[in-house]
C-alpha positions as CSV (number, residue, x, y, z in Angstrom):
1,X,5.0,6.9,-0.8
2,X,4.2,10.2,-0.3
3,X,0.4,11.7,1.0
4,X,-1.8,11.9,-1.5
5,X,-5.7,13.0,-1.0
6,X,-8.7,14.0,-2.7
7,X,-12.3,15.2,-2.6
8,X,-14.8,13.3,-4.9
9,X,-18.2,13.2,-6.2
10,X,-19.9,9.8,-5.6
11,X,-23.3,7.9,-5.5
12,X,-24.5,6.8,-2.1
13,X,-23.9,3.0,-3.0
14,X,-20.6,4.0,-3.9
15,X,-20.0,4.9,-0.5
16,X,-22.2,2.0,0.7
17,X,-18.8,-0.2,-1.5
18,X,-16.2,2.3,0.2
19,X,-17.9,0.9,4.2
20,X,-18.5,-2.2,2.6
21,X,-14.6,-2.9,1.8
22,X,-13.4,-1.8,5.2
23,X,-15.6,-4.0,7.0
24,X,-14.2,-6.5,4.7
25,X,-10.7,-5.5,5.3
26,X,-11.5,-5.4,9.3
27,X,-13.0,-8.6,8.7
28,X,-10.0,-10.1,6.9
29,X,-7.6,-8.9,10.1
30,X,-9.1,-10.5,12.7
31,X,-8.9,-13.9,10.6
32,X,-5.6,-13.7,10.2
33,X,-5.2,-12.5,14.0
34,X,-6.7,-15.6,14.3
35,X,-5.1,-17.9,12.1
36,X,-1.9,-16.8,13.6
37,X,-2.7,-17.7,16.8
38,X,-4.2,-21.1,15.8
39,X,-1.0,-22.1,14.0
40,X,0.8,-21.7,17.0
41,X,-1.6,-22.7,19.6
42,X,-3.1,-26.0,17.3
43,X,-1.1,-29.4,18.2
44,X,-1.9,-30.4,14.4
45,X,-1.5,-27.2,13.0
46,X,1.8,-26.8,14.8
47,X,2.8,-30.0,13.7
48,X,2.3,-28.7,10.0
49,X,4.1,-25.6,10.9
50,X,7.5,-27.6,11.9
51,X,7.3,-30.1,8.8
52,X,6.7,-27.0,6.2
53,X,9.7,-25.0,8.2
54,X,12.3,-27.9,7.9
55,X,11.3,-28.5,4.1
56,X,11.5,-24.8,3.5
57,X,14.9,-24.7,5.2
58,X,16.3,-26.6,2.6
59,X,15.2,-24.3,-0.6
60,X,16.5,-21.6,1.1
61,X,20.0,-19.6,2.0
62,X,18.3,-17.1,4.0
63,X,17.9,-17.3,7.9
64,X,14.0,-17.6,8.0
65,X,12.0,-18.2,11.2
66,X,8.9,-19.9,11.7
67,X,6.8,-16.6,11.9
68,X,7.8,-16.1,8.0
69,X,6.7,-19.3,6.8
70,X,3.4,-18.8,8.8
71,X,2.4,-15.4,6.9
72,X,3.2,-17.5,3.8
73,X,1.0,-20.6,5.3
74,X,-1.7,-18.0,5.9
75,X,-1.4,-16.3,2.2
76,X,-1.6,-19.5,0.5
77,X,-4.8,-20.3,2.9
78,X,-6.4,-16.9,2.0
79,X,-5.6,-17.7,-1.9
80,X,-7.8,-21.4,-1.2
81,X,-10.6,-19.4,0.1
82,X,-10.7,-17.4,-2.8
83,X,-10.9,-20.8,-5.0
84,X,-13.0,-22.6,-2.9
85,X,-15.5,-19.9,-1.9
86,X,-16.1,-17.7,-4.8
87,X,-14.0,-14.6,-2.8
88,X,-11.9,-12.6,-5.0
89,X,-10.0,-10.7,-3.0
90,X,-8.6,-11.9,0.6
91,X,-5.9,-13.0,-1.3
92,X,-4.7,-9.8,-2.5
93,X,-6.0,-8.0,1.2
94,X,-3.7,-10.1,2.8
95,X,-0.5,-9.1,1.1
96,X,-0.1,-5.7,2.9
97,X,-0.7,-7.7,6.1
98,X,2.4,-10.5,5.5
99,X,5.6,-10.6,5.5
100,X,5.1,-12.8,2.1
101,X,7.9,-10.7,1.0
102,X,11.0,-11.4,2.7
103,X,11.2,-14.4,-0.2
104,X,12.4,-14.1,-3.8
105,X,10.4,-15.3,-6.8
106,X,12.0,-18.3,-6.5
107,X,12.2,-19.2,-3.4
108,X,8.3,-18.7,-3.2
109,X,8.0,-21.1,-5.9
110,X,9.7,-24.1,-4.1
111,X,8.0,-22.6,-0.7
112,X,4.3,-22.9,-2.4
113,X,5.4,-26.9,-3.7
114,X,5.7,-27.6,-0.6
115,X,3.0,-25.8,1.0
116,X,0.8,-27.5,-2.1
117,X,1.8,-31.3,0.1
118,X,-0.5,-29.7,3.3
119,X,-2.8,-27.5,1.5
120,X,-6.1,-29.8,2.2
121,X,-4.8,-30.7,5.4
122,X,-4.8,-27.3,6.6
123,X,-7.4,-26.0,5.2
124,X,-9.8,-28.4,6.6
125,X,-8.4,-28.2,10.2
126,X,-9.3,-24.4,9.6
127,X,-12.7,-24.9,9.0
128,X,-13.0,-27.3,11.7
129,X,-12.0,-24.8,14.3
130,X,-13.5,-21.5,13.2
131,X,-16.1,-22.6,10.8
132,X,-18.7,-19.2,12.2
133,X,-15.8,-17.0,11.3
134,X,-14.8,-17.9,7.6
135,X,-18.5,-18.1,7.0
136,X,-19.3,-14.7,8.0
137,X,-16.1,-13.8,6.3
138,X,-17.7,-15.2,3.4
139,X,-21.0,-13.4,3.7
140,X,-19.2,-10.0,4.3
141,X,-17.6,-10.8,0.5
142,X,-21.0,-11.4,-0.7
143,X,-22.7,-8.3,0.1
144,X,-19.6,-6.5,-0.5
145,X,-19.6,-8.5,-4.4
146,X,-23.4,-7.4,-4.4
147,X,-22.9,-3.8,-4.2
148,X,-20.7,-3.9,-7.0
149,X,-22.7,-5.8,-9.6
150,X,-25.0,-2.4,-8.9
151,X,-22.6,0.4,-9.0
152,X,-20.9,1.2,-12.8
153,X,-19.7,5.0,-11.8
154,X,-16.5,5.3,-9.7
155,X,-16.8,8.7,-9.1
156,X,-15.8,12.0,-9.8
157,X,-12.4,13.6,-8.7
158,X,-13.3,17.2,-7.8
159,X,-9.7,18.0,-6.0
160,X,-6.9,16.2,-6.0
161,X,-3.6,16.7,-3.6
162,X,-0.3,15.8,-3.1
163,X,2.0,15.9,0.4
164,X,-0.5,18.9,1.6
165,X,0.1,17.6,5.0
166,X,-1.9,20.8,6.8
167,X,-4.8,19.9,4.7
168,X,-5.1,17.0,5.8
169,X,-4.0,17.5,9.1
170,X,-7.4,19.8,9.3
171,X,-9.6,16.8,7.8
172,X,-8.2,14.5,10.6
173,X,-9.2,16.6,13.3
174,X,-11.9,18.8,12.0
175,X,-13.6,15.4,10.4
176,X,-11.8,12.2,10.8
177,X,-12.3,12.0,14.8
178,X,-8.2,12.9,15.4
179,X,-7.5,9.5,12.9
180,X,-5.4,9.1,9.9
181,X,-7.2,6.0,8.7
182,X,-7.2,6.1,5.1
183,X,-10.9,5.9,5.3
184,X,-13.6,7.9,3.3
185,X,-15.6,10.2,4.6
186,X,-19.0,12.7,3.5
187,X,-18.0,16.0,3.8
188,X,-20.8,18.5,4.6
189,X,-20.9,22.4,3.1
190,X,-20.6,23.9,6.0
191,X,-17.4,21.5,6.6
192,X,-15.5,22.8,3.4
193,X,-17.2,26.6,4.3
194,X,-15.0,25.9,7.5
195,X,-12.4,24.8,6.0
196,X,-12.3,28.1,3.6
197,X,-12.9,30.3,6.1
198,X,-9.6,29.0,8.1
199,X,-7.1,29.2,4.8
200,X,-8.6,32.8,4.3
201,X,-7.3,33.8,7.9
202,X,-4.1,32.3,7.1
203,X,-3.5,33.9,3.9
204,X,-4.7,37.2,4.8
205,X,-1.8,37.6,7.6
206,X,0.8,35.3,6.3
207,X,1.4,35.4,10.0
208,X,3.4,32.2,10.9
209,X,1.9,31.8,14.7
210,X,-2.0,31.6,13.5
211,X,-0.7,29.2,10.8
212,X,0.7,27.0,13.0
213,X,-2.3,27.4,15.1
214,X,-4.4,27.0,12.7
215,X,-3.0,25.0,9.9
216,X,-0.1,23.2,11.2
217,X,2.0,21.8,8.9
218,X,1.9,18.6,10.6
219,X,0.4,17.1,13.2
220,X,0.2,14.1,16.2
221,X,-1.9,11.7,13.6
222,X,0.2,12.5,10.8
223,X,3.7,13.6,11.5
224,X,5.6,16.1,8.5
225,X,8.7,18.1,8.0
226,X,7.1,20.2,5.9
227,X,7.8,24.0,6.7
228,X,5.6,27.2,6.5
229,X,7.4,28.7,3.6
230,X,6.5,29.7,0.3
231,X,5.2,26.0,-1.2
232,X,3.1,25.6,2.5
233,X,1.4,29.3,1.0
234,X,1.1,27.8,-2.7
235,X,-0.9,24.5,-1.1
236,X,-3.3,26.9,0.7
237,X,-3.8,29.0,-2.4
238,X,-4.9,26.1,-4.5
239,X,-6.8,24.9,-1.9
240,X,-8.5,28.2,-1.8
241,X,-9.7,27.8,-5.2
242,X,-10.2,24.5,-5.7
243,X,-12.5,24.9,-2.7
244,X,-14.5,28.1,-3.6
245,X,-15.5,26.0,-6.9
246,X,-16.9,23.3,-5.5
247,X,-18.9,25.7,-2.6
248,X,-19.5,27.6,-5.8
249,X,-21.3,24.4,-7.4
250,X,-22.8,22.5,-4.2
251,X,-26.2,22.6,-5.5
252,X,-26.0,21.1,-8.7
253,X,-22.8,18.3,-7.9
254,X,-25.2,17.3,-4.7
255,X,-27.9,16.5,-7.2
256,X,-30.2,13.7,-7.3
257,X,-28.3,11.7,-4.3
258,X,-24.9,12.2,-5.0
259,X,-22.2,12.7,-1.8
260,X,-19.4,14.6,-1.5
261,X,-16.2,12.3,0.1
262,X,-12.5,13.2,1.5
263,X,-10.1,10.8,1.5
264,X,-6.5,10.8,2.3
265,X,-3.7,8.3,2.4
């Protein structure tokens, strides 16, 4: 998937939902960190772990390994939480995080029958061992499930981009701390003034050694083959723009609360 980014208008409890959903992501990691760890490191849970594998085995052509039918004993867990606790989405947080698809359709199905036979089993030896854990897990989803109830207005895309690696490249070190993190930020006007001020440099000498010194084409964080040639200048003129009209309008798309956010991914 290529880069794609974009500069939005938002309320400040949208970007209270934005922090809210990374700390619940964050959250979700370390679980599974330590789910992982205790599957392994459990004497029951192991035990689990070797009966699941050799039932798997058999519904299967493909040579798995015991790590594989772990991520798929941790996704199933994740989906139970989200029955049993009223959480709606560590089920579908964990899917980036797992290996869930090294299995067909199929296979799955015959994979979850089994899994269905230990379900309870592990489950409760879970909450025996890191009951503080899923419980603050738990809370995080509540407050995060709280802020949502009060916020109806996703926002307002002011500029959108696509594969405009220097941009970017600027907003990780100019505003992201030197990380590509797919995170949101609140841009200031003086940030974006900055941010003018450099492509107006760069397009008023086309010269190719301040361009790469001051709007790379790629960078350490976020690495590109992207060229300065002609589409490198087009990106930087739409920028221009696209920028200049929202300087041009602070004022009024700042009103009563409202934040201006970069995010790119």
């Amino acid at each position: 998937m290529g880069l794609s980014m974009y500069l939005e208008r938002v309320t400040p409890t949208y970007m209270k939902i934005q922090e809210a959903k990374k700390k619940l992501i964050n959250e979700s990691e370390k679980i599974i960190k330590e789910f992982e760890h205790l599957l392994e490191k459990d004497e029951t849970l192991s035990k689990i772990v070797e009966d699941i594998y050799n039932e798997v085995k058999k519904h299967t052509e493909k040579n798995i390994s015991k790590d594989d039918v772990m991520d798929k004993i941790i996704l199933q867990l994740m989906d139970e939480l989200d029955e049993a606790d009223g959480i709606q989405t560590l089920y579908f947080l964990a899917f980036p995080l797992l290996e869930y698809h090294k299995f067909t359709t199929k296979e799955m199905k015959k994979i979850s029958n089994e899994l269905r036979k230990y379900h309870e089993k592990i489950r409760q030896r879970f909450k025996e061992l890191v009951p503080d854990k899923l419980n603050r897990l738990i809370q995080i989803y509540k407050e995060y499930e709280s802020l949502l109830n009060q916020e109806t207005n996703e926002g307002e895309n002011l500029i959108g981009w696509f594969k405009n690696y220097a941009i970017h490249c600027w907003f990780i070190k100019n505003v992201q701390n030197g990380k590509h993190d797919c995170g949101y930020y609140t841009i200031r006007k003086e940030t974006l003034e900055k941010l003018l001020e450099t492509v107006n440099k760069v397009l008023e000498t086309r010269d190719e050694k301040i361009a790469l010194q001051l709007l790379p084409p790629s960078c350490q964080e976020y690495e590109s083959d992207r060229e300065i040639d002609e589409l490198y200048y087009k990106g930087l003129e739409f920028t221009k723009i696209e920028v200049g009209k929202v300087l041009e309008n602070w004022d009024e798309l700042t009103k009563n609360g409202y934040v201006i956010q970069y995010h790119g991914c």
